[in-house]
C-alpha positions in Angstrom: -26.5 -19.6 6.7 -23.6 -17.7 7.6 -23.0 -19.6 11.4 -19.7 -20.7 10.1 -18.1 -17.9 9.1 -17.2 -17.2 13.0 -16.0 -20.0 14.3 -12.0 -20.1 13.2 -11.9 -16.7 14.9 -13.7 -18.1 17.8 -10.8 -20.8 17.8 -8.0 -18.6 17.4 -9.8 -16.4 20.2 -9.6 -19.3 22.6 -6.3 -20.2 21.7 -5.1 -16.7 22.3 -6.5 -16.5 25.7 -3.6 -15.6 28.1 -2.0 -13.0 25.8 -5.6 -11.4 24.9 -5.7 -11.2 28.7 -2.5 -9.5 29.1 -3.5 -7.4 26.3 -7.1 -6.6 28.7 -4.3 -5.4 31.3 -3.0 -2.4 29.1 -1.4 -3.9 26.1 1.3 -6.8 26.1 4.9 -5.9 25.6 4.3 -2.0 26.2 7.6 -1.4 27.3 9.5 -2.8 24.6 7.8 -0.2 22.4 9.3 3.6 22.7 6.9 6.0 24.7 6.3 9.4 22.5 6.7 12.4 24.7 3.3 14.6 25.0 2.9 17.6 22.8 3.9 21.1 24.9 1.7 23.7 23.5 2.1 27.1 21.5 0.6 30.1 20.5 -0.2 31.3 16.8 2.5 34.1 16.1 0.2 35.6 13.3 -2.8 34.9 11.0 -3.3 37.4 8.2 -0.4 37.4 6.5 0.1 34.0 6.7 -1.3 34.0 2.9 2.4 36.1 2.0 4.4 34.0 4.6 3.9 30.0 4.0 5.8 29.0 1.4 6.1 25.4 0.0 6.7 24.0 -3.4 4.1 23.4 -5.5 1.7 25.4 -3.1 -0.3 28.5 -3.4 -1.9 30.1 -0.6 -5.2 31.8 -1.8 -6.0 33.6 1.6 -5.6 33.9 5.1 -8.4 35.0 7.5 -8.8 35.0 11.5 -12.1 33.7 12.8 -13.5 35.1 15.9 -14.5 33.1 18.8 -18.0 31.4 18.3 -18.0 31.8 14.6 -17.9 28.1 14.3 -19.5 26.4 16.9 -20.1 22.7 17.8 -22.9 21.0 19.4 -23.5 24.4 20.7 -21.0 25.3 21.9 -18.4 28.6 20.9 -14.6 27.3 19.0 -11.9 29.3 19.9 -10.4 31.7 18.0 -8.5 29.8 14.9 -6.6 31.1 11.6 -8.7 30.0 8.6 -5.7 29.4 5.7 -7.0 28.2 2.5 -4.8 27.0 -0.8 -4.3 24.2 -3.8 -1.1 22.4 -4.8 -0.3 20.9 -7.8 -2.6 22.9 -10.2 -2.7 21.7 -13.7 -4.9 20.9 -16.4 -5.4 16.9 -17.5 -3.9 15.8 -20.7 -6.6 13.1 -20.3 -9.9 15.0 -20.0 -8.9 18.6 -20.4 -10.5 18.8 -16.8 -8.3 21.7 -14.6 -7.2 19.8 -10.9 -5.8 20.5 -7.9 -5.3 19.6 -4.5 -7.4 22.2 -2.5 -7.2 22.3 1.2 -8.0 24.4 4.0 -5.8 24.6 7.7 -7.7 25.8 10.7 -5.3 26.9 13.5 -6.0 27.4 16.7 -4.8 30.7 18.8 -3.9 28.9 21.7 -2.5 25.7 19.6 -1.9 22.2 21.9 1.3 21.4 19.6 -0.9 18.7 17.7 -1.7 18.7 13.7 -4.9 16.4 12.5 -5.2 15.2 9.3 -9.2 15.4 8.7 -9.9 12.3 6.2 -13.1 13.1 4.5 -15.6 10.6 3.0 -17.6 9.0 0.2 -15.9 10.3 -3.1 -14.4 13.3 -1.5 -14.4 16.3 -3.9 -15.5 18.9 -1.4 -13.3 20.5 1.3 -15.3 20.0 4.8 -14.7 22.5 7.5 -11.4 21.4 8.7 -12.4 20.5 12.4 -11.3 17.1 13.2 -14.4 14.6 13.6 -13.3 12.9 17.2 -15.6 9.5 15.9 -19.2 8.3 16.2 -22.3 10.5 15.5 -23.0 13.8 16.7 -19.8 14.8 18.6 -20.0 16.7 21.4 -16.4 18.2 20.6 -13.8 18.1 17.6 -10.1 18.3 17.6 -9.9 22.2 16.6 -12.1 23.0 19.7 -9.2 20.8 21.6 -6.9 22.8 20.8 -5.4 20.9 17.0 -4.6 22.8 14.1 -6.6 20.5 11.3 -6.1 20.5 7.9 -9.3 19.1 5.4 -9.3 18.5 1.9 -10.8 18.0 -1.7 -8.3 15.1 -2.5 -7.7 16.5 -5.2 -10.4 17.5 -7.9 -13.6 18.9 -7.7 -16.7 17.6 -6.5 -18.8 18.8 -9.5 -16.9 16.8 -11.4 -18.8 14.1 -9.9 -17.4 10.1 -10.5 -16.3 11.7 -14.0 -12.6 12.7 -12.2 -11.6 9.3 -12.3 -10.9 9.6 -15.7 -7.9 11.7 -15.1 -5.5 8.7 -14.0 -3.3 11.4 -12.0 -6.9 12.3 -10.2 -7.2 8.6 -9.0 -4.1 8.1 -7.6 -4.1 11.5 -5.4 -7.9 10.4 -4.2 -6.0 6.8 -3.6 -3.5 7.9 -1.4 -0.7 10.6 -2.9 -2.9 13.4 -1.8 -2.5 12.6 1.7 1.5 11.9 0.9 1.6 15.7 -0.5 -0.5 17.8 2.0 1.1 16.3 4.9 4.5 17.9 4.6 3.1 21.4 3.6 0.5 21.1 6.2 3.7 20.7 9.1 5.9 23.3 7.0 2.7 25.8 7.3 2.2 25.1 11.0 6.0 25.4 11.6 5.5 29.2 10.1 2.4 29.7 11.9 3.7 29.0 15.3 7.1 28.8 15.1 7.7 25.5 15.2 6.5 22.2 13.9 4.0 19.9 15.4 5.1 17.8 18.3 2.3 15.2 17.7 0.7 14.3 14.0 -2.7 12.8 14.1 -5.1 11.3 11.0 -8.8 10.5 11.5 -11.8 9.8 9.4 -14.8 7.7 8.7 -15.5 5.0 5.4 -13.3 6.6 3.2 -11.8 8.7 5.5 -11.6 5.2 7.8 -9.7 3.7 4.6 -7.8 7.0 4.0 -6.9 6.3 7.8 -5.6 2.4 6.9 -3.9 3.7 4.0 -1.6 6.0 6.4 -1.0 3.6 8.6 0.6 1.5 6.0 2.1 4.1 3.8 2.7 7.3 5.9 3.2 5.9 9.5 6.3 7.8 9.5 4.6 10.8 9.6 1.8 10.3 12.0 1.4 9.4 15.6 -2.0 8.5 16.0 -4.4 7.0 13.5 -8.4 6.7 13.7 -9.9 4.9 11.2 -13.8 4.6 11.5 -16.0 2.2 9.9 -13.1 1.8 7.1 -13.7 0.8 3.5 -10.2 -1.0 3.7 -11.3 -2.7 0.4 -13.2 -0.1 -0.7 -13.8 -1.0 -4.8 -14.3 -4.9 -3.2 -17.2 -3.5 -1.1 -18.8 -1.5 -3.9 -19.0 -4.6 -6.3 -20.7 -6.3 -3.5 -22.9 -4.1 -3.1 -24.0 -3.5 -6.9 -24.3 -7.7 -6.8 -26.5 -7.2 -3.5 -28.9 -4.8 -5.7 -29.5 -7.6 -8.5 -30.6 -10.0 -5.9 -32.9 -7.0 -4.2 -34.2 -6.6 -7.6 -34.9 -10.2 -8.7 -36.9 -9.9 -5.5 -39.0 -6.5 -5.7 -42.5 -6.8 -6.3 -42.7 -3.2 -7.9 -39.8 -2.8 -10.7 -37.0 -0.6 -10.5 -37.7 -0.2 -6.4 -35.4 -2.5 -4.7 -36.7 -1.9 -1.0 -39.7 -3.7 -2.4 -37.6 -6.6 -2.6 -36.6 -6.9 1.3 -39.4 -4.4 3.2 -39.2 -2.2 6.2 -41.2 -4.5 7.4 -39.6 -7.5 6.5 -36.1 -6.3 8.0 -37.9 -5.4 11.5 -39.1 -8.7 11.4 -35.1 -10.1 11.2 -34.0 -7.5 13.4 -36.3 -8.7 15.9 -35.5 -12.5 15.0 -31.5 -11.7 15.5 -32.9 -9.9 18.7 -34.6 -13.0 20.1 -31.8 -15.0 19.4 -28.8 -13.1 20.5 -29.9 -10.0 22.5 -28.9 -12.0 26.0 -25.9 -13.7 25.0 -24.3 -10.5 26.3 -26.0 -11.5 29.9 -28.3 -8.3 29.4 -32.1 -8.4 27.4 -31.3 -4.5 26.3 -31.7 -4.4 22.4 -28.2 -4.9 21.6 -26.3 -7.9 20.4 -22.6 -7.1 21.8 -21.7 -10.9 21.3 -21.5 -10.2 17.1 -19.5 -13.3 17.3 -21.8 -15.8 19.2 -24.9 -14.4 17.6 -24.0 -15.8 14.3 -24.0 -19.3 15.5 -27.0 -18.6 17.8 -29.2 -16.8 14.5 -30.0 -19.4 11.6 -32.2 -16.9 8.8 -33.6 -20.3 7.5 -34.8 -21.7 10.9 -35.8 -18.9 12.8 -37.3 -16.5 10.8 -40.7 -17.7 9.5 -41.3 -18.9 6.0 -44.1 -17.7 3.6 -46.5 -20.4 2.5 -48.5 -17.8 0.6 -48.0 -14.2 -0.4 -45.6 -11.8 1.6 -47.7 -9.9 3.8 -44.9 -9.0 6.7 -44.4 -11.5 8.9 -42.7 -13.9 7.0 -40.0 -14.3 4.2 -40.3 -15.8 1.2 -37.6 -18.8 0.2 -36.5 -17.2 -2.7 -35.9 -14.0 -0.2 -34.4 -16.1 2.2 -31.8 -18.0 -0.7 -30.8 -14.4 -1.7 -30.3 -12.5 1.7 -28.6 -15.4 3.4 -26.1 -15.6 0.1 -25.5 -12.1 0.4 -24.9 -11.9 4.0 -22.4 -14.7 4.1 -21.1 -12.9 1.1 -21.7 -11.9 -2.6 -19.6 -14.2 -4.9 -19.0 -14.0 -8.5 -21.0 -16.1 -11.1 -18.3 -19.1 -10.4 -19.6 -18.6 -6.7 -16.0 -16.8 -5.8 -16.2 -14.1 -2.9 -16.1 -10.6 -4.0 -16.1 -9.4 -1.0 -16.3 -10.6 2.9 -19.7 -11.7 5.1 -21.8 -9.5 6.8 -22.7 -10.1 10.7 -26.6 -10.8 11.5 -27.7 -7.5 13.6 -30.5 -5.9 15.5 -29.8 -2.2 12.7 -31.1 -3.9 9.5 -34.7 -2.5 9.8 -33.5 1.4 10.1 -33.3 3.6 6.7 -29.6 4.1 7.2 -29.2 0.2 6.3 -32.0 0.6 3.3 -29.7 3.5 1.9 -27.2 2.0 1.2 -28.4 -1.2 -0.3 -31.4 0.1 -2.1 -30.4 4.0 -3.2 -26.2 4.0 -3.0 -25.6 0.9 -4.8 -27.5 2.5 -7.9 -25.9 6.1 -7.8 -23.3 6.0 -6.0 -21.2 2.7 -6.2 -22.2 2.8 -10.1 -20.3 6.0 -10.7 -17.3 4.7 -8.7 -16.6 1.5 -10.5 -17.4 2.6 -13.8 -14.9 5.7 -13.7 -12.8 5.7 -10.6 -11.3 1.8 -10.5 -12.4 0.4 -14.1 -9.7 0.1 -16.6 -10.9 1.3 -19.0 -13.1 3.3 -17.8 -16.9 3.0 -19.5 -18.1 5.7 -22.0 -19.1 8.7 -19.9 -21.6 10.2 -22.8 -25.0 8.5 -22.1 -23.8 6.7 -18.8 -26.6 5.9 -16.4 -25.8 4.2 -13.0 -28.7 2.2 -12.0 -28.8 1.0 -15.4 -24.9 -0.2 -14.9 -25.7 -1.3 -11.7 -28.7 -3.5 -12.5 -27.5 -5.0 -15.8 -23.8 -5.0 -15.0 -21.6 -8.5 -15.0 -20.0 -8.1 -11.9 -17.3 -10.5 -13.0 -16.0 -8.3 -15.4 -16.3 -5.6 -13.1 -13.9 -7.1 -10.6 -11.5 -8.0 -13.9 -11.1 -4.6 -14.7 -10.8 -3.4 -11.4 -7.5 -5.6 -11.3 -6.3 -4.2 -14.8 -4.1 -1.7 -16.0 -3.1 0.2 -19.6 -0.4 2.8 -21.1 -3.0 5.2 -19.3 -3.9 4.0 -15.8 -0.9 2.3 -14.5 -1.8 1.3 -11.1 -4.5 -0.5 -11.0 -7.7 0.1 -8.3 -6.8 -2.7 -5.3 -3.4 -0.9 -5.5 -3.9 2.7 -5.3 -7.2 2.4 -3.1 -6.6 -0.4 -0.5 -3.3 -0.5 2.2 -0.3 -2.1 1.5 0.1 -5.4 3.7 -2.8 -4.0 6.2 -2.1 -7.1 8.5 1.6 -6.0 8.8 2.1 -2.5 10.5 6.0 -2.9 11.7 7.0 0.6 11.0 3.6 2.3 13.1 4.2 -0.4 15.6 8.3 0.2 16.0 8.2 3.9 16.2 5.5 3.6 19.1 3.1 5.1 17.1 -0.9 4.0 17.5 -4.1 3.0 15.4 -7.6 2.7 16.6 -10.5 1.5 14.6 -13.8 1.4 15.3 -17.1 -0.1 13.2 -20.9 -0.5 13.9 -21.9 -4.0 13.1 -25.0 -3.0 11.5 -22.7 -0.9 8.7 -24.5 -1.7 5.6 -21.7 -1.0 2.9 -18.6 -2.0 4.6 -18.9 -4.9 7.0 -17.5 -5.1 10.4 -16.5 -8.8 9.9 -13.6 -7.3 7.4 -12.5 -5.1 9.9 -12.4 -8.4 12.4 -10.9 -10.6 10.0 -8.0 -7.5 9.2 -7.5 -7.5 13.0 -7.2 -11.3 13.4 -4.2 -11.3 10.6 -2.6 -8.2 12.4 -2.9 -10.3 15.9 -1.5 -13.2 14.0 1.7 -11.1 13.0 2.4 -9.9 16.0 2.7 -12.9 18.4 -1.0 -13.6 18.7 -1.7 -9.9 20.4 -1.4 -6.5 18.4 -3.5 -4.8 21.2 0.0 -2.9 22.3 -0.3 -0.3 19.4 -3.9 -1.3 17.8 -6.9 -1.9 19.0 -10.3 -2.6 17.2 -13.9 -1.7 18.5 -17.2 -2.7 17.6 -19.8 -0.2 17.8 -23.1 -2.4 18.4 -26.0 -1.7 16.2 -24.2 1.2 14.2 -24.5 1.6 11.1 -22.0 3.1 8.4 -20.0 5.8 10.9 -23.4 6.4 12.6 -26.8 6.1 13.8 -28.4 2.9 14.0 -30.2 1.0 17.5 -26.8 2.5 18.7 -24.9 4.0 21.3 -22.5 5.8 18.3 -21.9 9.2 20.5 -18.0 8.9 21.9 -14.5 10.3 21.7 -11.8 8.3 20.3 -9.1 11.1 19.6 -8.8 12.0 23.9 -8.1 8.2 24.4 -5.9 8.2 21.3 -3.4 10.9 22.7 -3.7 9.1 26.2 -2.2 6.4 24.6 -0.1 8.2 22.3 1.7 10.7 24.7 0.7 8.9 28.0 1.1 5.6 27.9 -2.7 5.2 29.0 -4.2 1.9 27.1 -8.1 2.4 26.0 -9.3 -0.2 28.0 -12.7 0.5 27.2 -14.4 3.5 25.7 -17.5 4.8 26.7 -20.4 5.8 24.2 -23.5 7.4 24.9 -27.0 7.2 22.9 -28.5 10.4 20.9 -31.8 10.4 22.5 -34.1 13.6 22.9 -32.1 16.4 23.8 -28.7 15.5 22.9 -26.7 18.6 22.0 -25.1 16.6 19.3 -28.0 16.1 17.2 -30.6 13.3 18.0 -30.6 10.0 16.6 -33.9 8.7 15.1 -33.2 5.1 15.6 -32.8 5.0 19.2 -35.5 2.6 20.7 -38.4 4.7 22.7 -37.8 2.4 25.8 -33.6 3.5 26.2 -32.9 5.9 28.4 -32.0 9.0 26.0 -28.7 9.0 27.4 -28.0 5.3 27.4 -24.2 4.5 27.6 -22.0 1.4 27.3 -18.5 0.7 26.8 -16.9 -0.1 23.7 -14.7 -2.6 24.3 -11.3 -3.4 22.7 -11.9 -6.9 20.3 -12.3 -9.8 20.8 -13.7 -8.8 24.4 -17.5 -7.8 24.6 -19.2 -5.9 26.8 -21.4 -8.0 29.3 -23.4 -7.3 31.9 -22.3 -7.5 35.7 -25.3 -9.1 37.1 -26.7 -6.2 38.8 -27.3 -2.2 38.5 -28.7 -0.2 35.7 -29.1 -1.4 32.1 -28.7 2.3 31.2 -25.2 2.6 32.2 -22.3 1.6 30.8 -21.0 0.9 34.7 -23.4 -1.9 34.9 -21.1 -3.3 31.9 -17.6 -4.9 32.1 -15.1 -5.7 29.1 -14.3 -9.4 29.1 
């Protein structure tokens, strides 16, 4: 159902050959962009009173602590000795909901310091300051930008987590989880370094995954003045869009459960291993390698028909077969859910070998109803619904999704910036200022995300390459992570390092050619990931490969190695 969806990019793909090629070679036009200098390294001057030191407007330091060597450790391994400095800015109570806010953030800072700051984006509805470590992409990292040498700064985004979806009915609350929360910390963050070490940082980086990946697209839109590199995983670019989907995506799922209220009754375990392994039969070799990944995303779609090749009940569902009014539904919602006037909320979803695992069923069966409810209803409505006696999956089943996207789009006296302007990037496909100033982005997705789809990230890419010539692969570059699902996990090798490629790039002029990712099998020091096939090597790797090149096999030597793969 959705074999069309694909083939204008596969046009413009062709069309685009020689300067895609030049881009294979290191980036087109590379020299007519300015070459940042690398970052020359420092050492923190002091750490405990730092709390009595920093000083910034609107800003209050709450403590200052060093943290010994091995007090924090990743994937088993001993961080350095850092500077833990914790604070809030712009405390005040809502005139709205009586509700106290803040911006609260923490700054880890290493002894021995690279020169580097990194903006840690955190996820889902933020709320919560993470350890401020610096995530370096994929799942299970074997490193983080503190260990590297950064000094990272994490935070709430201003409000508290127990506050739950409820925040959003502070209209200063949604616009500092939107974007000016990131527009605030980042000068204070630099100021406090500059105190720490005695001068600012040479190098500014941002990362983060789905909301962090859209906190990521945001900056490099908005703030790409201030930062030098830019990761964005798996980004909910179109965040609110996505969540609608999904809550549309959970009435079809529960028009087609066979127990009430339990919408994985609706498309099985079962049932989705038996698709996975269709899509599998179908597109596994286009890649010139039978291996359990579909690395051609884009010729699998045309290859994979859900109607044709993926048997059809004549009696009850018993596993190995779909029933039509299953097949009508998921087919709609892959190509993409669409209003009651059959209008796209959203964009298509690409047919995948990760639709069986439980980090797929999550999202569509469990988020949708807690998770995307609370988020629609508080943070992006206008107005936003009744909180007394609010229940999710109830808003979420019974919901009209058309006048959930209206008020999405609306403002009042109250909330004056509506959702798809505080929460998505201005002009996404048009990134002069990042691209001018020689600056960088890098964005990776799994294919197999279930809440935010790779082919938006694909279709964003294809209007940015379109703006620039035909070829944007000179300061941003998209990967797709085959089999991932949302940030991680997955039939997937989702284990890699995007932020030591990013400052190649950045400082050295080094173009990520390729990336290479490994599996999680038994034994990773990372953490292991359950969905890696028993027949992979544990330590499977491949390269990630800069779109619209896939990775395809050379004809000869290991299936296990990413060697055995080139990008083309």
């Amino acid at each position: 159902m959705t074999k069309n969806i694909h083939r204008p990019k596969l046009a413009l793909a062709a069309a685009l050959a020689p300067a895609l090629l030049l881009g294979a070679c290191g980036g087109s036009g590379d020299d007519d962009l300015p070459q940042l200098s690398a970052a020359q390294a420092g050492t923190l001057q002091s750490c405990t009173d730092l709390a009595g030191k920093i000083a910034f407007a609107n800003t209050t330091i709450t403590a200052a602590e060093s943290i010994a060597a091995g007090a924090l450790k990743i994937a088993g391994k001993d961080v350095a000795e850092h500077c833990r400095v914790t604070g809030r800015m712009y405390e005040r109570v809502s005139a709205v909901d009586g509700q106290s806010y803040a911006i609260g953030f923490e700054m880890r800072m290493p002894k021995a310091w690279n020169g580097r700051f990194f903006y840690q984006a955190n996820g889902g509805l933020d709320g919560s300051i993470g350890t401020a470590a610096g995530g370096i992409g994929g799942g299970g990292p074997l490193d983080n930008a503190l260990n590297k040498g950064f000094a990272v700064l994490s935070s709430d985004a201003g409000h508290a987590g127990t506050l739950g979806p409820f925040f959003g009915l502070d209209p200063q609350a949604r616009l500092d989880y939107g974007y000016q929360a990131v527009g605030k910390l980042t000068p204070m963050a630099k100021s406090a370094i500059q105190t720490a070490y005695g001068k600012a940082p040479d190098r500014s980086y941002l990362g983060g995954c789905s909301n962090g990946g859209r906190h990521a697209m945001v900056a490099a839109s908005r703030y790409a003045d201030q930062y030098d590199g830019i990761i964005a995983g798996n980004p909910g670019t179109r965040l609110p869009l996505a969540a609608i989907a999904n809550i549309k995506g959970a009435q079809g799922y529960a028009a087609l459960a066979t127990t009430p209220g339990d919408l994985g009754t609706g498309f099985t375990q079962t049932e989705r291993t038996l698709v996975s392994q269709a899509v599998l039969g179908k597109c596994d070799a286009l890649d010139g390698a039978t291996d359990g990944l579909v690395q051609d995303t884009a010729a699998c779609q045309t290859a994979f028909d859900l109607a044709r090749d993926v048997p059809t009940c004549s009696g009850a569902r018993d596993g190995t077969c779909l029933s039509a009014a299953q097949k009508t539904t998921i087919a709609q919602l892959f190509k993409g859910a669409t209003t009651s006037t059959g209008t796209k909320i959203y964009t298509s979803f690409p047919y995948d070998a990760g639709v069986h695992t439980g980090g797929w069923a999550g999202w569509k069966f469990n988020n949708s109803l807690n998770l995307d409810s609370g988020a629609v209803a508080f943070v992006w409505q206008v107005p936003p619904e009744a909180r007394a006696g609010f229940n999710g999956p109830n808003f979420t089943l019974t919901g009209n999704v058309d006048t959930m996207l209206a008020r999405i789009q609306a403002t009042d006296a109250t909330y004056t910036e509506k959702a798809l302007a505080f929460m998505t990037p201005p002009n996404p496909g048009k990134l002069p200022a990042l691209k001018n100033r020689g600056a960088k982005l890098m964005v990776y997705h799994g294919t197999s995300d279930p809440i935010f789809s790779s082919d938006d990230s694909v279709g964003w890419y294809d209007a940015l390459r379109q703006d620039n010539d035909g070829d944007a692969s000179n300061f941003a570059r998209l990967y797709l992570v085959p089999g991932m699902n949302h940030c991680s996990g997955g039939p997937a090798t989702d284990q890699f390092d995007m932020v030591a490629a990013l400052v190649d790039w950045v400082e050295k002029g080094v173009a990520p050619d390729r990336i290479v990712a490994s599996a999680r099998g038994a034994g990773n020091a990372g953490g292991v990931n359950a969905d890696v096939p028993a027949g992979w090597a544990a330590d499977r790797s491949r390269p990630l490969c800069p779109y619209p090149q896939v990775a395809r096999y050379n004809g000869s030597g290991s299936l296990e190695l990413a060697s055995s793969f080139s990008c083309k």
